[in-house]
Every structure is written in C-alpha cells, then in structure tokens.
ROKOLMAR-652648 format. One record per residue (C-alpha): x, y, z; residue in three letters. Coordinates in steps of 0.1 Angstrom, whole numbers, padded with zeros to 4 digits, always signed. Last residue first. Example, Ala and Ser with C-alpha at 12.3 -4.5 7.8 and 13.67 -1.06 7.14 Angstrom:
ROKOLMAR-652648
+0137-0011+0071ser;+0123-0045+0078ala;
END
This chain:
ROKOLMAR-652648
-0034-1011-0607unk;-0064-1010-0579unk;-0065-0985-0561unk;-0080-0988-0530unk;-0106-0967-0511unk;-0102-0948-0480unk;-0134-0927-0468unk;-0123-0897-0458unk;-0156-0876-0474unk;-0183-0902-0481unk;-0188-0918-0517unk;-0227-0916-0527unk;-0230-0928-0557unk;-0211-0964-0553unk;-0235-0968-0528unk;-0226-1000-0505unk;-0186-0994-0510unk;-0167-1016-0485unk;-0167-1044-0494unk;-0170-1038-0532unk;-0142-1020-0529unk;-0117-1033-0556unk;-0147-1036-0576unk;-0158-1004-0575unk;-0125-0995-0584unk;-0121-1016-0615unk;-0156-1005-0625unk;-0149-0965-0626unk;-0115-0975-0646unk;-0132-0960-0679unk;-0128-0921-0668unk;-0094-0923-0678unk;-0064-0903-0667unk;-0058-0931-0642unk;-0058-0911-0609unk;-0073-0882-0615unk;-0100-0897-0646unk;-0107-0923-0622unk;-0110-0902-0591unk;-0139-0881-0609unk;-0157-0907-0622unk;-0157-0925-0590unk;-0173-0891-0575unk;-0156-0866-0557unk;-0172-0831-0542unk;-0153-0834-0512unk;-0122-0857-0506unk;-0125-0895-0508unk;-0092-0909-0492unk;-0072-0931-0519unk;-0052-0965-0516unk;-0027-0979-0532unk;-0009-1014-0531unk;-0016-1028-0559unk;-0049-1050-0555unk;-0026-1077-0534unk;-0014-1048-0510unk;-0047-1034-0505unk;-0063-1069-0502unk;-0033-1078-0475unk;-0039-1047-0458unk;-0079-1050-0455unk;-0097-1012-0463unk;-0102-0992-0431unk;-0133-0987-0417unk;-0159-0960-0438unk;-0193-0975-0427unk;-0214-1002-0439unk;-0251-1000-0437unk;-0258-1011-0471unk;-0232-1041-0460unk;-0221-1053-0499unk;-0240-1089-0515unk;-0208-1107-0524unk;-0197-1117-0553unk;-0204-1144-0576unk;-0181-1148-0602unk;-0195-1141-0642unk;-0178-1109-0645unk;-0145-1128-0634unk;-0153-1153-0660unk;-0159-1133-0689unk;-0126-1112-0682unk;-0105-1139-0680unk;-0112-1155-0716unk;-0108-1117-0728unk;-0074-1117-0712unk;-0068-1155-0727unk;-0077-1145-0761unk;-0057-1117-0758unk;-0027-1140-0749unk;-0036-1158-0775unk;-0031-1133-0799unk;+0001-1120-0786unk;+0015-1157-0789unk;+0003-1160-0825unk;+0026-1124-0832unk;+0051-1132-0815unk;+0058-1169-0833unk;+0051-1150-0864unk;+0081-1126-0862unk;+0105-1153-0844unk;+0099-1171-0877unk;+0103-1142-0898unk;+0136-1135-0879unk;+0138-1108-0852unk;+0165-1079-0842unk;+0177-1081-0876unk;+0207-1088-0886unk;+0194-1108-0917unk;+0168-1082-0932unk;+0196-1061-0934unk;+0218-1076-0953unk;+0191-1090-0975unk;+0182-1054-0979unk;+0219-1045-0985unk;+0219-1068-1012unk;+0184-1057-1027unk;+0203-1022-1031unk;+0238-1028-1041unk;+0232-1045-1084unk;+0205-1012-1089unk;+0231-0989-1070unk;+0260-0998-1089unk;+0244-1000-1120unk;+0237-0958-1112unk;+0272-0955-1104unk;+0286-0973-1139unk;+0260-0946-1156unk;+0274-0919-1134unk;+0309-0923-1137unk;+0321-0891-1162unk;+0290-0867-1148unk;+0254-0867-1160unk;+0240-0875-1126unk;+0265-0854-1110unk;+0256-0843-1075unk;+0231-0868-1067unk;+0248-0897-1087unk;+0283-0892-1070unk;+0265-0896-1036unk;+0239-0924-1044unk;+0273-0944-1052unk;+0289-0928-1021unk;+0260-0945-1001unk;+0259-0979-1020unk;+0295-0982-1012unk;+0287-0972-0974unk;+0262-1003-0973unk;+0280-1026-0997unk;+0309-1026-0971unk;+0335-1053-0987unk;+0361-1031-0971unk;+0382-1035-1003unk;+0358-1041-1032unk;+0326-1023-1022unk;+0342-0995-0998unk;+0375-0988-1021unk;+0348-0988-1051unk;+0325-0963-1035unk;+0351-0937-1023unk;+0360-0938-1059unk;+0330-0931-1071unk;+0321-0902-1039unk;+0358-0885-1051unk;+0342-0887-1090unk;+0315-0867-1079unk;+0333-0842-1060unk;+0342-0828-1093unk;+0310-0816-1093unk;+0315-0787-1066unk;+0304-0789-1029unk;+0342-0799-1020unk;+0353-0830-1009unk;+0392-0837-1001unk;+0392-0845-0967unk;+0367-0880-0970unk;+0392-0884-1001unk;+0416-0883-0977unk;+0400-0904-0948unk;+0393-0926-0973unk;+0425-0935-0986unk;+0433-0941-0950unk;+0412-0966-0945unk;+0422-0984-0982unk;+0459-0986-0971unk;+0465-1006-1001unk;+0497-0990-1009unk;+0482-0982-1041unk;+0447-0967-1021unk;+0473-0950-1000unk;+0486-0931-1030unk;+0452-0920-1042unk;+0445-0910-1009unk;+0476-0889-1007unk;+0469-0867-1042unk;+0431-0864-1031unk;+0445-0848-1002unk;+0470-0827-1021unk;+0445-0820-1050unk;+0421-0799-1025unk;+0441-0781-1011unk;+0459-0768-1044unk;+0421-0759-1055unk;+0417-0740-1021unk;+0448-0723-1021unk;+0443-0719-1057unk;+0409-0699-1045unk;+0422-0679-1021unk;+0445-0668-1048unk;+0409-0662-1072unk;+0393-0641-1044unk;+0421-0621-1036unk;+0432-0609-1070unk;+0394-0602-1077unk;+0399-0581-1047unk;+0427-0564-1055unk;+0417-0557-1088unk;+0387-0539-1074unk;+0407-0520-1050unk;+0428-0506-1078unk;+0401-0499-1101unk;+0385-0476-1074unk;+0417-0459-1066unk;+0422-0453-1106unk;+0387-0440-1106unk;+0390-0416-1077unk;+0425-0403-1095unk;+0410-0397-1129unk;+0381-0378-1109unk;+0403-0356-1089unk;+0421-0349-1119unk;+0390-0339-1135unk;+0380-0319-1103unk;+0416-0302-1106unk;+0415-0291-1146unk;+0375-0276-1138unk;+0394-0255-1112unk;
END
C-alpha cells in the first residue's frame, strides 16, 4: 500500500511538471510570435523609409509598437521621418517626447531630448501664426469691447436721466400696446396669485435684478409696482 501512494505521488508530480512546462512552453512561443511580429513590421517600414515612402514607413512602425523599451527607438525614428521628410515639427516633437518618456536613458535619448529643446519654441511660433486672431486683431477687440462698455454705461446714465411719465394711479389692467410689446421683445406675462416683480423676475430671467427692466417696460400701466393684480398682462422686456 505504502509502494502505491508513492507511486501515486511520483506520478501526480510528473503530471504537475508536465503542465507546468507546457505552460512556460506556451508563454515563451506566444511570445516569438509576438517578437517575430514585431520585427516584420519594423522590417517593412525600414524598407519604405529607403524607398522613400515615408507614409507608409510610419504606418509600420505605427504597427510595430509595443509597451516595451525598445519601442523607444521606433518613437526616434518615427521622429526623424516626421521632422525631415513630412517637415511636421509637431508629430516629430510628439515621438521625440515619446522615445524620452519611455526610455530616458535609452540609446537616442540625449539626441531626443535636443530635439525637443530645438522643436518646442518652433511649434509655438507655428502655432501662434495659425491662429484664429493676430496680436493686432487681439488688441483691436479688446479696445472695441471697451468702448462698447463705455457706450452701454454712457446709455444707461441717460435713459435713467429721461423724463418719464407720471403713471395713471387709477389705471386699470387694459392690455399692454402691440407695437411697445413687440418693440420691448415681444413677451408678455399675466400676473398670477401671490406674485410680486421679484418673483417674476427670478421665473422668468433667473435673476431677481431685472425688477427695474420690467417696471419700466410697464410704467404705463403699472401705478403700484407693489401691488400687481391677478390677470394683469405685463411685458417682458428682453
């Protein structure tokens, strides 16, 4: 009996051994698929950057990448094709930045890191030239903003300075004018119960601070401000 559960064990660990190896086996075959890969495509871009076919060069180092390294060098000469073949400084300085991040001890990374000081105020100046705006256009903006403040406040001063007329204290809810409704905006509220000007501003406008720009739109037609009835119309002002 004790000669059989030794044999049983021998055999358990040979099993065990076994499966091991043929994992390890696995793993490192999957691997040289991998590796083997990985060579082809850098392989074919190499030979289109001879032939001069620098798009497709990338697309094969682009295919070629791995998280390891050696990737390192791929991002350098990536970099190179894109500086002095596409004349790109913008994707050169990107696979520069690359190859530095992921080796910045590796065989190119001093050369990168040049790279990157000699790319970076050229692709500001790049940059800074397609933009939407020159400096010029920038200040010109910026004056005409200011005036145009100037101008609003300007406005403002005078309008609060207009005379206006005295409102009927015995005025009734009528209808507000059409033309003034459709010159202040075009819409028009009915008072419901329990509303104040306070109340319709901070509906309406989500601010409690257009209370004066609706008295003032219905200063006609509003003799106590404080005591709005229920249906009357007001307008809106925008």
């Amino acid at each position: 009996m004790q000669g059989c559960s030794k044999l049983k064990v021998a055999a358990r660990n040979v099993l065990h051994l076994t499966a091991g190896y043929a994992i390890l086996f696995t793993f490192t075959a999957c691997d040289q698929v991998v590796r083997k890969h990985d060579a082809k495509q850098l392989a074919e871009a190499a030979d289109a950057n001879r032939r001069g076919d620098y798009v497709t060069a990338l697309t094969f180092y682009e295919a070629g990448l791995d998280d390891t390294t050696a990737s390192a060098d791929t991002h350098f000469q990536m970099a190179l094709i894109c500086e002095t073949k596409l004349h790109d400084p913008l994707a050169a300085l990107f696979h520069f930045r690359r190859c530095l991040h992921i080796n910045p001890k590796g065989t190119h990374a001093n050369e990168a890191r040049k790279s990157c000081e000699r790319l970076e105020p050229m692709v500001v100046t790049a940059l800074s030239k397609e933009s939407m705006f020159s400096k010029t256009d920038a200040v010109a903006l910026k004056n005409e903003n200011q005036n145009l403040r100037k101008q609003i406040v300007q406005l403002k001063v005078q309008f609060a300075a207009m005379p206006r007329p005295t409102p009927d204290k015995n005025a009734r809810n009528t209808a507000p004018d059409p033309d003034l409704v459709k010159k202040m905006g075009g819409r028009t509220y009915t008072v419901e119960p329990g509303d104040t000007l306070e109340k319709i501003s901070r509906k309406i406008y989500k601010d409690k601070s257009r209370i004066r720009d609706i008295q003032d739109a219905n200063i006609n037609n509003l003799p106590n401000p404080r005591n709005l009835q229920v249906g009357q119309v007001l307008i809106l002002p925008q």
